[in-house]
C-alpha positions as CSV (number, residue, x, y, z in Angstrom):
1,X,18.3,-50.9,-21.3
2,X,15.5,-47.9,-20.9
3,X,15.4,-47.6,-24.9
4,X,17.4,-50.7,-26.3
5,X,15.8,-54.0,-26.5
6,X,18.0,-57.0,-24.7
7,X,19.5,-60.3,-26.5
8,X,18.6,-63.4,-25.7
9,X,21.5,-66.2,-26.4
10,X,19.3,-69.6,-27.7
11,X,21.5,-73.1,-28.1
12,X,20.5,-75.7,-29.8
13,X,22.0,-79.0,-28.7
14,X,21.3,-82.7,-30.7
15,X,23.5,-86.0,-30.4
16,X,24.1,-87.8,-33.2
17,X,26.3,-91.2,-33.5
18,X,27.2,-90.8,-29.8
19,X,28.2,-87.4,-30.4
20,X,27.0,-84.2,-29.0
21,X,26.7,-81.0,-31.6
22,X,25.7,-77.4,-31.1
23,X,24.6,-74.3,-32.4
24,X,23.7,-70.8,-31.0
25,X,21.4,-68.2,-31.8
26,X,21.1,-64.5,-30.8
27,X,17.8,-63.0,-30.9
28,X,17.1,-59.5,-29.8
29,X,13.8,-60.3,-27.9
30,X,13.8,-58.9,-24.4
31,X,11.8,-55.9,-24.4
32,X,12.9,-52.3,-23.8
33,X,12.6,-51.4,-20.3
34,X,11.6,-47.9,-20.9
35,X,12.6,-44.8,-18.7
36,X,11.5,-44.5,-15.4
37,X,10.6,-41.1,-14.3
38,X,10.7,-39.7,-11.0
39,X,8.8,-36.5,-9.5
40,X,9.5,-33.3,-11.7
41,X,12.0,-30.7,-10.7
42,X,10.0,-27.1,-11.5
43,X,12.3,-23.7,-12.4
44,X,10.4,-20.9,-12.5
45,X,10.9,-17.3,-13.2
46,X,11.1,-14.4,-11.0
47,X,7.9,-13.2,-11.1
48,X,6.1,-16.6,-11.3
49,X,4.7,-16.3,-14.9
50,X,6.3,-19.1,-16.3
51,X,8.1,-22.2,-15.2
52,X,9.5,-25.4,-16.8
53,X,9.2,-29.4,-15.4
54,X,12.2,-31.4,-15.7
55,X,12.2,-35.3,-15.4
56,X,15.1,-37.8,-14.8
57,X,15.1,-41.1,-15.1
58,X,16.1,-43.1,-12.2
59,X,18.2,-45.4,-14.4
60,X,19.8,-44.0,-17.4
61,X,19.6,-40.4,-16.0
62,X,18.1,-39.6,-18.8
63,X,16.2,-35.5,-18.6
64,X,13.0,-34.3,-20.6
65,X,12.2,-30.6,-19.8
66,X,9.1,-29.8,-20.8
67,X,7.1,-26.1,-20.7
68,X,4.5,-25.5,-18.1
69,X,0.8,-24.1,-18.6
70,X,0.6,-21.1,-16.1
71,X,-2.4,-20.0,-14.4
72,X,-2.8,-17.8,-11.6
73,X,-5.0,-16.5,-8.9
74,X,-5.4,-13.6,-5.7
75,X,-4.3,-15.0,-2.6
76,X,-3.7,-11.9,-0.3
77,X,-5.4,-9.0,-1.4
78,X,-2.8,-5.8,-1.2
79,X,-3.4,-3.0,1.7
80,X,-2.8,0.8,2.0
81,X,0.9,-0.2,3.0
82,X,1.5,-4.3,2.3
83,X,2.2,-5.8,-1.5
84,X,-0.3,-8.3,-1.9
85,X,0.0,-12.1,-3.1
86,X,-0.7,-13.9,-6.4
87,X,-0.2,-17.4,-6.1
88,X,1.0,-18.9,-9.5
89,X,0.1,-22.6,-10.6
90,X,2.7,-24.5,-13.0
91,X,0.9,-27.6,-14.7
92,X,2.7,-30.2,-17.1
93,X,1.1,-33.5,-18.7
94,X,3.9,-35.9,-19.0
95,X,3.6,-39.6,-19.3
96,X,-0.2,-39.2,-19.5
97,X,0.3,-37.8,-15.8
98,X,-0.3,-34.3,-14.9
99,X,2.1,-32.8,-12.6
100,X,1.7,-29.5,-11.3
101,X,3.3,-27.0,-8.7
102,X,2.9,-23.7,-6.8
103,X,4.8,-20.4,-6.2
104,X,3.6,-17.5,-4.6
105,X,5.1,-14.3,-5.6
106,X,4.4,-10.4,-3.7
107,X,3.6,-9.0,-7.0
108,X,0.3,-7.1,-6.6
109,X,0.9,-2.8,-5.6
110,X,0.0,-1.5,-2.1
111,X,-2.7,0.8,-2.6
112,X,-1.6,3.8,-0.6
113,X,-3.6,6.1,2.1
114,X,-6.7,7.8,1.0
115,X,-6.9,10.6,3.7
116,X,-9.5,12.9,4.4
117,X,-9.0,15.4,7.4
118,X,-10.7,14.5,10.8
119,X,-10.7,15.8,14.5
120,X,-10.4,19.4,13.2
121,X,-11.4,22.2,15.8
122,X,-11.3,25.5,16.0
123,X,-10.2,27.9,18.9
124,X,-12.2,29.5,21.4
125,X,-11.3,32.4,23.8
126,X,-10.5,30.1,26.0
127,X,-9.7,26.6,24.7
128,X,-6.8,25.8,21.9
129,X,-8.3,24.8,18.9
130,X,-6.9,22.0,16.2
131,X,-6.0,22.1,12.3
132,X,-6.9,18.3,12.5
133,X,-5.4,14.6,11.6
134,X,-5.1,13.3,7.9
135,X,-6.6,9.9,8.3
136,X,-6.8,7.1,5.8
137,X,-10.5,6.3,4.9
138,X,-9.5,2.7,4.1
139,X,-7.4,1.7,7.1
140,X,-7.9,4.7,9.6
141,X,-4.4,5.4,10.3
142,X,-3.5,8.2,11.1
143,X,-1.3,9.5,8.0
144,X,0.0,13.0,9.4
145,X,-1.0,14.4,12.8
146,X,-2.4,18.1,13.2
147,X,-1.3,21.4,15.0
148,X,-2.2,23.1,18.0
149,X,-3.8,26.4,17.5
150,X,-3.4,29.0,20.4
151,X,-6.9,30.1,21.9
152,X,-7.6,33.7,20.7
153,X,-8.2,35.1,23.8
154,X,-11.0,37.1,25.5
155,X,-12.0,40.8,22.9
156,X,-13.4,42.9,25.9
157,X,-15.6,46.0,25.2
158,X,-17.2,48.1,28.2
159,X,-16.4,44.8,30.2
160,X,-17.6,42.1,27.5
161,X,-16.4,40.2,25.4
162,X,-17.0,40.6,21.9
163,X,-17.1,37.2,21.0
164,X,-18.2,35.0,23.7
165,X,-20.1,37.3,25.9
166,X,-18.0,36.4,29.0
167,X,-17.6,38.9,31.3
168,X,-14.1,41.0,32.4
169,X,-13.8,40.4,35.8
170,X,-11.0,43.3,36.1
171,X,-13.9,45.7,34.9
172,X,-14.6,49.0,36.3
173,X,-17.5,50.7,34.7
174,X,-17.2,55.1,34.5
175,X,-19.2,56.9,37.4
176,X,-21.6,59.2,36.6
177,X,-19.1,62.1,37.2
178,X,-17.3,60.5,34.9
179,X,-19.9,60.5,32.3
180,X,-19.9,64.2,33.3
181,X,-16.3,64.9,32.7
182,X,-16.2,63.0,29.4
183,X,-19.5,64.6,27.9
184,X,-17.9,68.3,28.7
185,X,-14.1,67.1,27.5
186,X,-16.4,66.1,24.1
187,X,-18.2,69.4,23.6
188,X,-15.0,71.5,24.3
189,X,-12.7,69.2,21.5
190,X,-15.6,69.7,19.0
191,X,-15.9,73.2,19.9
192,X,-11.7,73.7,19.8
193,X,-12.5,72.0,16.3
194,X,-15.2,74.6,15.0
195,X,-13.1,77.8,16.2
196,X,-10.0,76.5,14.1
197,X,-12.0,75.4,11.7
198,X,-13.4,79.2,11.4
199,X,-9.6,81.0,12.1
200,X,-8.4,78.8,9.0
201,X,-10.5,80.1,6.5
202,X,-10.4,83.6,7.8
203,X,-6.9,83.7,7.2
204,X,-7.3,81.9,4.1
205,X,-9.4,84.3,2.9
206,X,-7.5,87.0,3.8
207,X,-4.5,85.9,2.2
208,X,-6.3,85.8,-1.4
């Protein structure tokens, strides 16, 4: 068998006076065959870091499980969104044979956006302005969009615009009358405002 040695049967035969005699001998002699190993079977664990080799002989059915040396190595680097890949390498020396096997396991952390804001703009009188995009430095995807911002519109004084100089084109400048009117209007308010001025302390001074 794989581990027992066989028998061999020996007879011994001699005639003597016209007569045949025998005797028999058993002698255990035929060597062991010894097992006869196919390809290992490999379990592993989950998360690739360790792994066992089984080996069955083809004729007794006979198993020897022996413990793997682990080593392991990058093989997909991991991105802003996507797990990356360590491929694990299982090695046993059995028979004076090394045998050795692979497993890849998604084991490494996605890195996650690193934004910074782009495409910001601001308003104008005139043209909508933009709080901007967060965009990932790494990948340059765009992480969270921006918001419109309504244009400000035109700030007109005597016809211009404060801001961006344009010019109101609904703008009718005073006449010189005008000027006239508003200069007298001024000079009677202020005077109005100096005669009350004067009949309030009067009377205040009157009353004490």
């Amino acid at each position: 068998t794989c581990t027992e040695k066989g028998t061999t049967t020996y007879t011994a035969t001699v005639n003597f006076g016209g007569k045949d005699y025998t005797a028999t001998k058993d002698v255990q002699d035929i060597p062991a065959l010894g097992h006869s190993y196919g390809e290992p079977t490999f379990a592993w664990a989950e998360d690739g870091k360790s792994a066992t080799a089984t080996f069955i002989c083809g004729t007794c059915q006979d198993e020897q499980t022996v413990e793997a040396t682990i080593t392991s190595e990058v093989k997909t680097e991991a991105t802003c969104t996507e797990k990356g890949t360590t491929t694990y390498t299982a090695t046993v020396n059995f028979g004076g044979k090394d045998y050795t096997a692979t497993k890849d396991v998604q084991d490494i952390p996605a890195l996650g956006h690193t934004t910074e804001l782009q495409n910001g703009k601001k308003p104008t009188c005139t043209q909508d302005g933009y709080t901007g995009d967060q965009v990932c430095t790494v990948c340059q995807a765009v992480v969270e969009k921006g918001q419109t911002i309504p244009a400000t519109g035109h700030h007109f004084e005597n016809g211009v615009c404060t801001v961006c100089d344009a010019k109101d084109a609904n703008y009718v400048p005073p006449t010189g009358d005008e000027h006239q009117l508003m200069a007298v209007a001024t000079v009677l308010l202020t005077s109005m405002g100096a005669f009350a001025a004067v009949i309030f302390a009067e009377h205040k001074r009157r009353n004490h």
